[in-house]
C-alpha positions as MATLAB code, in Angstrom:
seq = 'XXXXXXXXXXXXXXXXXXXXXXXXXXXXXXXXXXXXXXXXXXXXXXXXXXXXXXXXXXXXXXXXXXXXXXXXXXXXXXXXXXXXXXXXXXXXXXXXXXXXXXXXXXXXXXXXXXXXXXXXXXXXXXXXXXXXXXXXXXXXXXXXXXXXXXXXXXXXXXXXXXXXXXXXXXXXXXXXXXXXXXXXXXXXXXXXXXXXXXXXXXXXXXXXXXXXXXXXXXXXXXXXXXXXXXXXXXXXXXXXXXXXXXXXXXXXXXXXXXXXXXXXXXXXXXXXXXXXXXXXXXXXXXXXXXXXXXXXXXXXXXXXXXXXXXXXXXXXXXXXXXXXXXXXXXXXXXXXXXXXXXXXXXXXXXXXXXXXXXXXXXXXXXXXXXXXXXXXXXXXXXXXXXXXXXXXXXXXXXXXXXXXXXXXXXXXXXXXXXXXXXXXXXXXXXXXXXXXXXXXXXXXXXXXXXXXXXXXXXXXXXXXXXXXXXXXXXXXXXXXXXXXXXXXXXXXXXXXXXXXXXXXXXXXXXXXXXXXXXXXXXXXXXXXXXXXXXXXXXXXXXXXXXXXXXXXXXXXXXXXXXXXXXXXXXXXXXXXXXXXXXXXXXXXXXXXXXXXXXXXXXXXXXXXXXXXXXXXXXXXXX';
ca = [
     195.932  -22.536  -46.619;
     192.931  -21.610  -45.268;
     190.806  -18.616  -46.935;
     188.748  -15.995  -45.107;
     185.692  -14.408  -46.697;
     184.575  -10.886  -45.881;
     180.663  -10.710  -46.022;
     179.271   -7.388  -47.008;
     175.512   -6.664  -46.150;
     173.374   -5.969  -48.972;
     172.445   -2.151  -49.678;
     168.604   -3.073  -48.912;
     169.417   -4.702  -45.359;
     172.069   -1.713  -44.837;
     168.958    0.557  -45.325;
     166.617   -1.399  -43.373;
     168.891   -1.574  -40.390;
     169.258    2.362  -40.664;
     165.681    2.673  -40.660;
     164.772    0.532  -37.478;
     166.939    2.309  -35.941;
     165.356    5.510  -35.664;
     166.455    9.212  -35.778;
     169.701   10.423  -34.574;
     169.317   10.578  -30.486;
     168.936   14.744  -29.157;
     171.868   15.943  -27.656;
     171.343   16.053  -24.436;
     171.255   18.923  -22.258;
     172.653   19.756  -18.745;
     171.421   17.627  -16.061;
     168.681   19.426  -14.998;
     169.080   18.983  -11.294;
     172.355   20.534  -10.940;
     170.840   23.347  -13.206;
     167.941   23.722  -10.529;
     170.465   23.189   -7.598;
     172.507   26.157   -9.168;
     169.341   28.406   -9.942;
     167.794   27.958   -6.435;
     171.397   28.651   -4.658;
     171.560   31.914   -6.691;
     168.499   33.028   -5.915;
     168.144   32.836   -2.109;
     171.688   34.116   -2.525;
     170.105   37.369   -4.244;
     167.445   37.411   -2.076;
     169.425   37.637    1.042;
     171.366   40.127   -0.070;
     168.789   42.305   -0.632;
     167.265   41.857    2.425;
     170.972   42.635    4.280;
     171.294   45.578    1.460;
     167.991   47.657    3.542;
     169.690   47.434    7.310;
     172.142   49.678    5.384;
     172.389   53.254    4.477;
     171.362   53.758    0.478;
     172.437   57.098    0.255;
     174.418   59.775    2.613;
     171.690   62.649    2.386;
     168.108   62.869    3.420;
     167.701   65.192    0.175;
     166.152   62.271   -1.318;
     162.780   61.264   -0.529;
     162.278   58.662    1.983;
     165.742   59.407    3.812;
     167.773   56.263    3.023;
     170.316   56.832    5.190;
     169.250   55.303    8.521;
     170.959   51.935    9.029;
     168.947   48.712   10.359;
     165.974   51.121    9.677;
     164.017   50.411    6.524;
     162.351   53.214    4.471;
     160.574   54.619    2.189;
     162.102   52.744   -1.112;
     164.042   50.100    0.896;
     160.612   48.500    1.871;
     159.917   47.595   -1.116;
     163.351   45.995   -1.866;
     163.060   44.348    1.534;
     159.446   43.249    0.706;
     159.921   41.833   -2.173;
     163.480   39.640   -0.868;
     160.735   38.403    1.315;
     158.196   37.455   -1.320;
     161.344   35.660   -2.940;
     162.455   33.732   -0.416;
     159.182   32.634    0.505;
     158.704   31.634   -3.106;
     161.644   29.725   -3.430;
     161.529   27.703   -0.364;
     157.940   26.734   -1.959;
     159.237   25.584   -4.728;
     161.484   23.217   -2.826;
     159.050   21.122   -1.706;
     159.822   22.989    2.775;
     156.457   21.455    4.685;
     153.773   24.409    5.099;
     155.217   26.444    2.374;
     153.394   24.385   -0.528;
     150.435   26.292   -0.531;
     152.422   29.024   -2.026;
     152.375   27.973   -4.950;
     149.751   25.957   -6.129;
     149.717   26.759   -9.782;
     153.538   27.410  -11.305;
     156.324   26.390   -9.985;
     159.330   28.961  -11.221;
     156.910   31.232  -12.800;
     155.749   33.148  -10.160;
     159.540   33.472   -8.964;
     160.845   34.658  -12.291;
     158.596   37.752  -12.500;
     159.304   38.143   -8.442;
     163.292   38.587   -8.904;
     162.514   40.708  -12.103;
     160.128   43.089   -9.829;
     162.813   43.512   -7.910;
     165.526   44.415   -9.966;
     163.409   46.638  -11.562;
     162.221   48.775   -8.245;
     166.080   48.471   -6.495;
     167.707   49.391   -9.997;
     165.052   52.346  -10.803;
     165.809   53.813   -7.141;
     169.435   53.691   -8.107;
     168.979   55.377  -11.018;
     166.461   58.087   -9.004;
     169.331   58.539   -6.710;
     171.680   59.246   -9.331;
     170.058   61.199  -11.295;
     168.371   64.110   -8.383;
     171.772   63.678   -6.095;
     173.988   63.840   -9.010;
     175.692   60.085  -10.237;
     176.773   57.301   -8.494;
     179.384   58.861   -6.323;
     176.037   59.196   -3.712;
     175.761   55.497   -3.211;
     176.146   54.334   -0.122;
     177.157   49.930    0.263;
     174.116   49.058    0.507;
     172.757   50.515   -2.775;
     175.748   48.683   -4.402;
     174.238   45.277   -2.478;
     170.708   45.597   -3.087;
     171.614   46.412   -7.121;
     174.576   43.592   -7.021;
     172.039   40.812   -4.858;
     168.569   41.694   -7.359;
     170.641   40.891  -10.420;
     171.972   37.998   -9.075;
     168.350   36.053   -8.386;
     167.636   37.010  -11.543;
     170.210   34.907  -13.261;
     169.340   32.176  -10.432;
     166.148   32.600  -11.469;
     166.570   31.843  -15.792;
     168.654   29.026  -15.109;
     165.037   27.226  -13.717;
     162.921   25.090  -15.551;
     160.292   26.536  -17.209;
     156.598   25.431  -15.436;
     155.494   22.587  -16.913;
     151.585   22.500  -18.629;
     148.705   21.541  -16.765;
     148.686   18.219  -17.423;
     152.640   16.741  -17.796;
     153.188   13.454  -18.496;
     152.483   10.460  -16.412;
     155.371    9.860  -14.648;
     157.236   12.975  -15.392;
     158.763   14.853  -12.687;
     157.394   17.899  -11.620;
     160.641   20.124  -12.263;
     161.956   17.771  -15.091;
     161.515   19.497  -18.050;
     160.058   16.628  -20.940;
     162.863   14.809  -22.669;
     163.793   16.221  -26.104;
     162.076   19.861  -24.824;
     164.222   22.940  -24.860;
     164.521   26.014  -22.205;
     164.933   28.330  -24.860;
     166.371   32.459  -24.706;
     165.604   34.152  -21.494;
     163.005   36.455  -23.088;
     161.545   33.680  -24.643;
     161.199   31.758  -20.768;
     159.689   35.204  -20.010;
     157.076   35.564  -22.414;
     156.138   31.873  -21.188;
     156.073   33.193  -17.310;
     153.513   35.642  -17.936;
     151.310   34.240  -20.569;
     151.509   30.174  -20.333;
     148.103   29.056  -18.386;
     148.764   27.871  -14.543;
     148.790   24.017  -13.478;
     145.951   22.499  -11.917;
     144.780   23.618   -8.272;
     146.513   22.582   -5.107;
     144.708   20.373   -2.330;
     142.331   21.716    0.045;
     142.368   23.319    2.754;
     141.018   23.214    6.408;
     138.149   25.295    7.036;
     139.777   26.942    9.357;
     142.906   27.476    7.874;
     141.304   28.938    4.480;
     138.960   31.691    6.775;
     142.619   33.064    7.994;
     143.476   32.820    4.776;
     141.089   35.022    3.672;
     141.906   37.439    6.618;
     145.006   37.639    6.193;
     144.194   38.577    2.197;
     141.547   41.251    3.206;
     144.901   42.392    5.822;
     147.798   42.633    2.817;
     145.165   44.574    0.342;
     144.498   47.298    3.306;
     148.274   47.317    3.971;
     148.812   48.016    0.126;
     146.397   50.433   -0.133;
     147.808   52.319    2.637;
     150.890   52.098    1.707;
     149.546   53.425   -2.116;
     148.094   56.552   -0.469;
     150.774   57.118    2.229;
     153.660   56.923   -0.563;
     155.131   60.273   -1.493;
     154.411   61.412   -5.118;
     158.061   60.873   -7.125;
     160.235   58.127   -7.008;
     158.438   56.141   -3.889;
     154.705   55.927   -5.272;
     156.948   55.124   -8.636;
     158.719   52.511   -7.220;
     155.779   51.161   -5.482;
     153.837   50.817   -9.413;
     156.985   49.090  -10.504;
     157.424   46.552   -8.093;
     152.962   46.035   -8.502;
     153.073   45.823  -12.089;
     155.510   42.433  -11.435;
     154.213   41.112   -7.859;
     150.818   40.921   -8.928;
     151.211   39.141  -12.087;
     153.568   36.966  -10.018;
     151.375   35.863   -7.606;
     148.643   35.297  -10.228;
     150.831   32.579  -11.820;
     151.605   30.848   -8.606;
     148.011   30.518   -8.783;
     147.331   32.486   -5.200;
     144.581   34.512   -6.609;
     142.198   31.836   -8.244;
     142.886   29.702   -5.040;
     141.302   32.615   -3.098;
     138.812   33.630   -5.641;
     137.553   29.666   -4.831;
     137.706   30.726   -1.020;
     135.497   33.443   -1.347;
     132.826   31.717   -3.137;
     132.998   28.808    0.053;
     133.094   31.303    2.582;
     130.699   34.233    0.959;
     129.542   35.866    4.464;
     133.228   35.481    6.031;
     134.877   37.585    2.734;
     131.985   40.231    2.910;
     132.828   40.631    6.710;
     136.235   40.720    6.518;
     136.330   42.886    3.261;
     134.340   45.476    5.358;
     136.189   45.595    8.377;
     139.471   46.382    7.075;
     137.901   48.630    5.302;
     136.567   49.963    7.964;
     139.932   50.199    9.683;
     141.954   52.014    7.230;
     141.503   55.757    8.588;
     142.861   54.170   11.761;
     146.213   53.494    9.643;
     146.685   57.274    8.551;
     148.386   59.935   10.229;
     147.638   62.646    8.050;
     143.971   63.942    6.955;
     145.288   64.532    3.914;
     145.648   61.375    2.870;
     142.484   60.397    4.240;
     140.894   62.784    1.447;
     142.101   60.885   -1.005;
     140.222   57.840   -0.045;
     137.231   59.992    0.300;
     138.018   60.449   -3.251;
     138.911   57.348   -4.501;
     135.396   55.800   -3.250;
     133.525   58.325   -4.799;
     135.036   57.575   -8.012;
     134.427   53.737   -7.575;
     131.297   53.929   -6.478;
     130.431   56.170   -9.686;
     132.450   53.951  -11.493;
     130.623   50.887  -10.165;
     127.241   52.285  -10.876;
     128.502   52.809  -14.909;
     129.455   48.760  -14.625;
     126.016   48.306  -14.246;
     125.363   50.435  -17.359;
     128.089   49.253  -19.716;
     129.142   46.139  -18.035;
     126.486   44.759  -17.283;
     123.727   45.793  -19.804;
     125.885   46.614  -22.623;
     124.849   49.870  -22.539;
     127.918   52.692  -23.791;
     126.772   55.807  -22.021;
     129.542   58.766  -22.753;
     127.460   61.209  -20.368;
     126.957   59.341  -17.263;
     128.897   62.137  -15.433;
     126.269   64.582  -15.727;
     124.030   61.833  -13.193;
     126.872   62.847  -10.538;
     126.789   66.775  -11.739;
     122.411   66.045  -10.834;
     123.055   64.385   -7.625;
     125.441   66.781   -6.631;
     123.523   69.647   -7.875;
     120.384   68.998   -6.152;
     121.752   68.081   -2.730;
     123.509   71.925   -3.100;
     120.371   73.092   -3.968;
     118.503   71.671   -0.740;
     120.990   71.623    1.869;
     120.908   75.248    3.065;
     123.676   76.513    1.096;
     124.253   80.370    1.014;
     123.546   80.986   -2.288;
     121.426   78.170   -3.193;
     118.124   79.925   -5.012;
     115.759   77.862   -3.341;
     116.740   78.767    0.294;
     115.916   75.775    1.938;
     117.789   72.895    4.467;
     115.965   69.312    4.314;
     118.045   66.245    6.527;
     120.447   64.387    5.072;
     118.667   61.113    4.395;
     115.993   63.276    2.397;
     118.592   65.106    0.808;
     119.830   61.730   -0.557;
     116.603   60.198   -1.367;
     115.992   63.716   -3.569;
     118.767   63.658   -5.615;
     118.467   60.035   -6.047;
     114.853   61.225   -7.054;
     116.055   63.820   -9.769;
     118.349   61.773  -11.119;
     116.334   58.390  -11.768;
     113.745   61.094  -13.194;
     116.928   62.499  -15.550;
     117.932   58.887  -16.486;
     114.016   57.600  -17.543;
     113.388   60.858  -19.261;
     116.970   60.364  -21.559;
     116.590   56.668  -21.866;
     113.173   56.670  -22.842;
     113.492   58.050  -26.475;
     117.363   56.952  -26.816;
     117.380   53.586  -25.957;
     115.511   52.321  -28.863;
     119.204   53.317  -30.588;
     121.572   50.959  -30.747;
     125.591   51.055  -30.728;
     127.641   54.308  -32.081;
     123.869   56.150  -32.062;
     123.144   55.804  -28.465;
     126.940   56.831  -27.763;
     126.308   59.760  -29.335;
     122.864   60.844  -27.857;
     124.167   60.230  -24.248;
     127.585   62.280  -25.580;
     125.380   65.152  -26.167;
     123.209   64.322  -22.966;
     126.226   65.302  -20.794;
     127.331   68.568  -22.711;
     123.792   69.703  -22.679;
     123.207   69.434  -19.069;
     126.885   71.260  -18.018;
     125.958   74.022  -20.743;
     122.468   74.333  -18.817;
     124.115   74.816  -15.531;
     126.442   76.768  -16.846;
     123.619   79.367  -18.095;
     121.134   79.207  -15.341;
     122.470   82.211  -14.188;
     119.848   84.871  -14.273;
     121.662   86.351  -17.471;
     120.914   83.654  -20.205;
     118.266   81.650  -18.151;
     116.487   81.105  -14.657;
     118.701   81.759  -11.485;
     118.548   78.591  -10.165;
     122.333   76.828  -10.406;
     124.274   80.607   -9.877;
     125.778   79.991  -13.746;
     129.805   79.319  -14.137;
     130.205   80.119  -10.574;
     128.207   77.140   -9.146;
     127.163   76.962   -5.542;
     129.995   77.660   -2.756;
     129.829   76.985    0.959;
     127.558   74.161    1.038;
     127.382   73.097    4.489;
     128.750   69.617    6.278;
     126.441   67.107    6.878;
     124.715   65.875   10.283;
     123.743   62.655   10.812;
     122.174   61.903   14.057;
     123.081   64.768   15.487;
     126.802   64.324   14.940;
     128.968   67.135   12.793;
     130.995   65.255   10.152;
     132.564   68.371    9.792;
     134.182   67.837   13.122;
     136.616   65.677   14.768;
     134.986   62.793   16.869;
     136.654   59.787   19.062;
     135.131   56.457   17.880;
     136.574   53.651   19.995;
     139.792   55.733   21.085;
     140.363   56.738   17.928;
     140.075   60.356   16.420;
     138.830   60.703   13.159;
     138.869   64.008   11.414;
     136.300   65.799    8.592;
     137.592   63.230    5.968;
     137.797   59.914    8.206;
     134.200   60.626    9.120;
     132.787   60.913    5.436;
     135.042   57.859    4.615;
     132.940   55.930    7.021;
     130.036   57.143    4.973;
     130.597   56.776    1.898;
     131.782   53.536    2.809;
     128.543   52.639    3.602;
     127.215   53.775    0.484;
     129.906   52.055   -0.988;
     128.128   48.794    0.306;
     125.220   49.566   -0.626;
     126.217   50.345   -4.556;
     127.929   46.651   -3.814;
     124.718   45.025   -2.541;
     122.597   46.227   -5.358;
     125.224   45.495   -7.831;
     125.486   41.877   -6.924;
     122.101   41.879   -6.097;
     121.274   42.339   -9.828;
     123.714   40.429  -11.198;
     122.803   37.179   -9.788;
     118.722   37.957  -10.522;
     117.042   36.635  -13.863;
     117.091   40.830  -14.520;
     120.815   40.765  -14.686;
     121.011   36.933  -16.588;
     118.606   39.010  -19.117;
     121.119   41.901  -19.080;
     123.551   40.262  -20.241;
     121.816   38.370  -22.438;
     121.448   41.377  -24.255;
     124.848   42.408  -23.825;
     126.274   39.436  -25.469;
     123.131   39.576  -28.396;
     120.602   41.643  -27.925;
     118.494   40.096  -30.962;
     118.934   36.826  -30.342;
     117.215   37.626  -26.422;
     114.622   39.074  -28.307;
     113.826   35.959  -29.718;
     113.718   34.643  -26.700;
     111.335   36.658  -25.256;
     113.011   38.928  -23.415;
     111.918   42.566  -23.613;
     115.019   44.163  -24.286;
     113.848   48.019  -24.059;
     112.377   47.639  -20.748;
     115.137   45.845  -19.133;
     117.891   48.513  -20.780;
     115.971   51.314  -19.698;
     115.661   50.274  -16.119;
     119.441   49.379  -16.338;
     119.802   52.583  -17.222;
     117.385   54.399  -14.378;
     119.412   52.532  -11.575;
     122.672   53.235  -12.596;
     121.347   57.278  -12.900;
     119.985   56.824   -9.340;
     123.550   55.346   -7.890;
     125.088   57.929   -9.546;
     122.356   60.629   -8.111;
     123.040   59.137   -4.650;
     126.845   59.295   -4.575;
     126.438   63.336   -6.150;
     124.940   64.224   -3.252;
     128.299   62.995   -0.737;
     130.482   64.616   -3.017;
     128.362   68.093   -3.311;
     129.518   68.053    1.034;
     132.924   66.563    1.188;
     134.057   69.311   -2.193;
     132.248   72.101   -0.144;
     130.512   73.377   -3.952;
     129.715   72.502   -7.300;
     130.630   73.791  -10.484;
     130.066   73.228  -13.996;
     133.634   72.528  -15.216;
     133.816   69.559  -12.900;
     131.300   67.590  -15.293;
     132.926   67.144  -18.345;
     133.571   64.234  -20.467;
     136.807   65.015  -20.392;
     138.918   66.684  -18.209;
     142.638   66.721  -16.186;
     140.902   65.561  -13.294;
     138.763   62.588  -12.058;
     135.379   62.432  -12.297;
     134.334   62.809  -15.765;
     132.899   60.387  -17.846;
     135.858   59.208  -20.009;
     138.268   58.192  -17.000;
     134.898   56.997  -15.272;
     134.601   54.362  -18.784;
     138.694   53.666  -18.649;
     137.752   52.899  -15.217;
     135.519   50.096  -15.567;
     137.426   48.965  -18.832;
     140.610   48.927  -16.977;
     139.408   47.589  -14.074;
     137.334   44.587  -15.948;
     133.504   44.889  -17.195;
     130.754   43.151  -15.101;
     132.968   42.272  -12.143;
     132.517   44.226   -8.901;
     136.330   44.385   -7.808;
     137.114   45.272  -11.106;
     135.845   48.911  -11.170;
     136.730   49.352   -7.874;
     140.240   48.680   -8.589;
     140.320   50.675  -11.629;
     139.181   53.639  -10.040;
     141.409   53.727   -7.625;
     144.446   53.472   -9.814;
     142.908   56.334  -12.038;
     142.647   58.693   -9.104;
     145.607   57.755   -7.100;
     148.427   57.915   -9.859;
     147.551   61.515  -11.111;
     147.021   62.641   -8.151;
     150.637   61.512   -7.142;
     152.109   62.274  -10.033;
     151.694   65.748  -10.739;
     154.858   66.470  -13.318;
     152.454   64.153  -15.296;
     149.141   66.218  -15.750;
     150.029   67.617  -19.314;
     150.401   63.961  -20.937;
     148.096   61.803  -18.453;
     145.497   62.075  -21.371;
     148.459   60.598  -23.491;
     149.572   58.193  -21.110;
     145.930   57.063  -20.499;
     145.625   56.445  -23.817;
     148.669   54.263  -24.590;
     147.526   52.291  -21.600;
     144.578   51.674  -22.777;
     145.959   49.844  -26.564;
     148.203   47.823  -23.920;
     145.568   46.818  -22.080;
     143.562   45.744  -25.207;
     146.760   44.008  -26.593;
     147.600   41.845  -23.549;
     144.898   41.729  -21.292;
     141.762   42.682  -23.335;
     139.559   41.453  -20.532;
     140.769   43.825  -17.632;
     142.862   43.131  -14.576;
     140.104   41.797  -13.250;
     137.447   39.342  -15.618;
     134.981   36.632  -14.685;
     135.072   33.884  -16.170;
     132.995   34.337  -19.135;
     135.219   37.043  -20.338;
     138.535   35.164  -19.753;
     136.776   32.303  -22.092;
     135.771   34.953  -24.824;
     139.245   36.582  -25.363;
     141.480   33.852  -24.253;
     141.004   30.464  -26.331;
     141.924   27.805  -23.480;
     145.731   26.156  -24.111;
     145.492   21.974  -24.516;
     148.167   20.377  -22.868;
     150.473   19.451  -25.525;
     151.409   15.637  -25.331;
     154.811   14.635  -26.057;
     155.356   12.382  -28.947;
     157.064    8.804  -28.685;
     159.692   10.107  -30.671;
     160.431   12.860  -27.798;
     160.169   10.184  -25.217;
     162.729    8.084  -26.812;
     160.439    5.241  -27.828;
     161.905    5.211  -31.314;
     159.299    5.682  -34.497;
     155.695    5.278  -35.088;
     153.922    3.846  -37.454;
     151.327    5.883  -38.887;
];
């Protein structure tokens, strides 16, 4: 009989077997290429759609602006729908991996097409809800408003069920959609939040030198389409629409990585930006039909031109002048003072160019004799001195009236019927033909205050790049630690100061001719309307301090969305405001920041390196 013995392992080997053997393995997660397959089908599904959705009436009545009810005829709020399926599509086929389509995308991956599908939904679904709400509920949809809402939700979903971009630096050997082994997508808000704030990959390779000048062309092209299509848009739902769909396309194509890709472009091609940046500039009263419209440009680059001059102040100096209006109020006052205006007190008509050289004059005079005894005040005390600076000079126009004071500025009533300007002997008060092309009163002060425009540009950069500006901001960033260096802070603040006076002086004098008179009221530091010197200081924070796009940009937004949206003028001082504790929540450093700023608010992100453990490689020791 033949006995069998059992052997039982020890408790100790027991326990050292369980611990060579690691931790329990992750449970794994869906294969992540039939997850991508899925996404990507869902998407381009979406996205065509959409696009099929705007060859399709939206609505049965023209009641509602834009007339949506033309079919194979996109308009007014189906553009936008139909640009952005484009954007998508584009997007997605870059992601991919579809030859000449790479370059799309040269920072994230599924990023960029996230926020695209979201800026979608949002415009398409908001014009639904616009429909519904002035035509009376749903019952005024047409098919393709029940498309366009149906295909934008769908590439969203497509778009969660992506892989989240990977970090700048994945893995060797990783695959570029893979997410890392043992790594979770996580909630759909939670892949958002990553979309928008997780740092882009590494740049893409370069390009042909004559591939990245059309690239830059075609750039300067889309931002002078935009901003036509900004000032064309009617005020309501369209120019609503048109912020939505912004507020997510932008941010989108910053984390593809489109815009630091071009800002490298620019820098390697300085002389071929400038020139292209001017001439589409230079083309845009071509692209409007309607003087009115053209106005509004006039507008918007007075205010950024201001607004630029104030960057040099604040942004670039570190200077926080509250009155820098009342530089404007002097330009504008002097060249109604000396251009043969009706009831001007001095009674007499100088040219243009020394009408502009005068108020530049008075005004660099105004700035030296306010910074002079100010400047040697630092922080909240300087605020306050050039505060009181701008109420003291629009209470001194006010009473230069021949009542309380001299008659020299006609008091509360200001100067009317200032005359339009000739240059060379041409009217810009009347319509010319420049190439073929008519330009009205408007298109031709555009053209020059363009030029001025360039030349508040020129100086600007001018100064930046000098050892003036290096020791401007030097004192910006510590203004007693460049005194130890040597630098003489007062000088170089007060001559900050002058120049920005004298850009402000110059740009007065424009406006004084294109607003036919001046008045007192339109000088204040705060007011319903652009310029004054509060949305002049939201305009260069907004737009980002010490850049020269950045003001420029800012402006434009300040003037254009109150001056579309009119229901909005008794709570744009509210809405400004809450804008402004986003903006220094999220994006302290402006839409648009250099680099130095991006490094001073934003702590840069290390890579995080998986551990063996999350590669499978089984324990460390330590």
């Amino acid at each position: 009989m033949t006995t069998q013995h059992t052997t039982t392992p020890a408790p100790d080997a027991a326990a050292a077997t369980t611990a060579t053997a690691g931790p329990p393995p992750l449970p794994l997660s869906p294969d992540p290429h039939t997850s991508r397959t899925r996404g990507r089908t869902l998407v381009g599904a979406g996205a065509l759609a959409a696009f099929a959705s705007t060859m399709l009436p939206w609505t049965w009545t023209s009641a509602f602006p834009g007339n949506l009810t033309i079919a194979l005829y996109p308009a007014g709020l189906q553009l936008l729908t139909l640009t952005a399926a484009v954007l998508t599509a584009a997007m997605l086929l870059a992601t991919a991996g579809v030859p000449g389509l790479r370059w799309l995308t040269p920072g994230g991956r599924h990023s960029a097409l996230l926020l695209l599908t979201l800026g979608n939904l949002a415009a398409t679904w908001y014009t639904a809800a616009a429909i519904a709400v002035e035509l009376g509920g749903v019952v005024n949809f047409e098919p393709g408003m029940w498309i366009a809402a149906a295909g934008t939700l769908l590439a969203v979903v497509g778009a969660l069920a992506l892989p989240t971009d990977l970090p700048a630096d994945p893995p060797a050997g990783a695959d570029a959609d893979r997410p890392a082994p043992g790594t979770r997508q996580g909630a759909p808000w939670q892949r958002l939040r990553r979309a928008v704030a997780a740092p882009p990959p590494g740049p893409a390779a370069p390009l042909p030198g004559w591939a990245e000048i059309l690239v830059i062309c075609a750039a300067c092209a889309a931002g002078l389409y935009v901003f036509a299509y900004g000032i064309e848009a009617e005020g309501g739902p369209p120019f609503i629409g048109f912020l939505i769909l912004a507020a997510f396309a932008f941010p989108a194509l910053a984390r593809a990585g489109l815009p630091r890709r071009l800002s490298a472009l620019t820098v390697a091609h300085r002389t071929v930006t400038l020139a292209a940046t001017f001439a589409a500039a230079l083309l845009f009263p071509i692209t409007q039909s309607n003087e009115a419209y053209t106005n509004i440009a006039v507008s918007v680059l007075i205010f950024a031109t201001v607004a630029l001059g104030l960057n040099m102040v604040v942004g670039l100096a570190g200077i926080l002048d509250l009155g820098y209006v009342a530089f404007l109020g002097v330009g504008a006052y002097t060249a109604a003072l000396v251009s043969g205006a009706e009831t001007s007190s001095l009674g007499i008509h100088v040219p243009f160019w020394a009408a502009v050289l005068i108020g530049a004059a008075v005004a660099l005079v105004f700035g030296l004799l306010i910074g002079f005894p100010s400047l040697r005040l630092h922080g909240d005390y300087l605020a306050i001195v050039t505060l009181g600076f701008g109420e003291i000079f629009r209470i001194s126009v006010q009473n230069l009236d021949g009542d309380s004071g001299p008659n020299i500025t006609n008091g509360p009533n200001g100067i009317p019927n200032i005359p339009d300007l000739k240059v060379f002997g041409f009217d810009l008060g009347q319509p010319h033909t420049v190439l073929g092309f008519e330009l009205g009163r408007f298109g031709n002060y555009y053209l020059l205050m363009l030029l001025f425009t360039a030349i508040v540009v020129t100086v600007f950069r001018r100064s930046d790049n000098s050892r003036i500006g290096r020791a401007w901001i030097a004192i910006r960033e510590d203004e007693t630690a460049a005194r130890a260096m040597g630098v003489n802070a007062f000088r170089l603040k007060l001559m900050a100061f002058a120049l920005g006076a004298t850009l402000a002086g110059m740009a007065g004098t424009v406006l004084a001719h294109v607003e036919f008179s001046v008045t007192p009221e339109s000088y204040k530091f705060v007011h319903t309307a652009p310029p004054n010197s509060a949305f002049l200081l939201i305009a260069v924070i907004l737009g980002g301090m010490g850049t020269v796009s950045g003001p420029l940009i800012g402006a434009a937004l300040l003037y254009l969305i109150p001056a579309k949206l009119q229901f909005m003028a008794d709570y744009q001082l509210l809405l400004f405001g809450i804008a402004l504790v986003l903006l220094m929540r999220f994006r302290p450093e402006g839409l648009i920041a250099d680099r130095r700023k991006q490094l001073e608010f934003h702590e840069p992100e290390q890579p995080s390196t998986p551990t063996p453990a999350a590669l499978g490689l089984g324990k460390t020791e330590a």
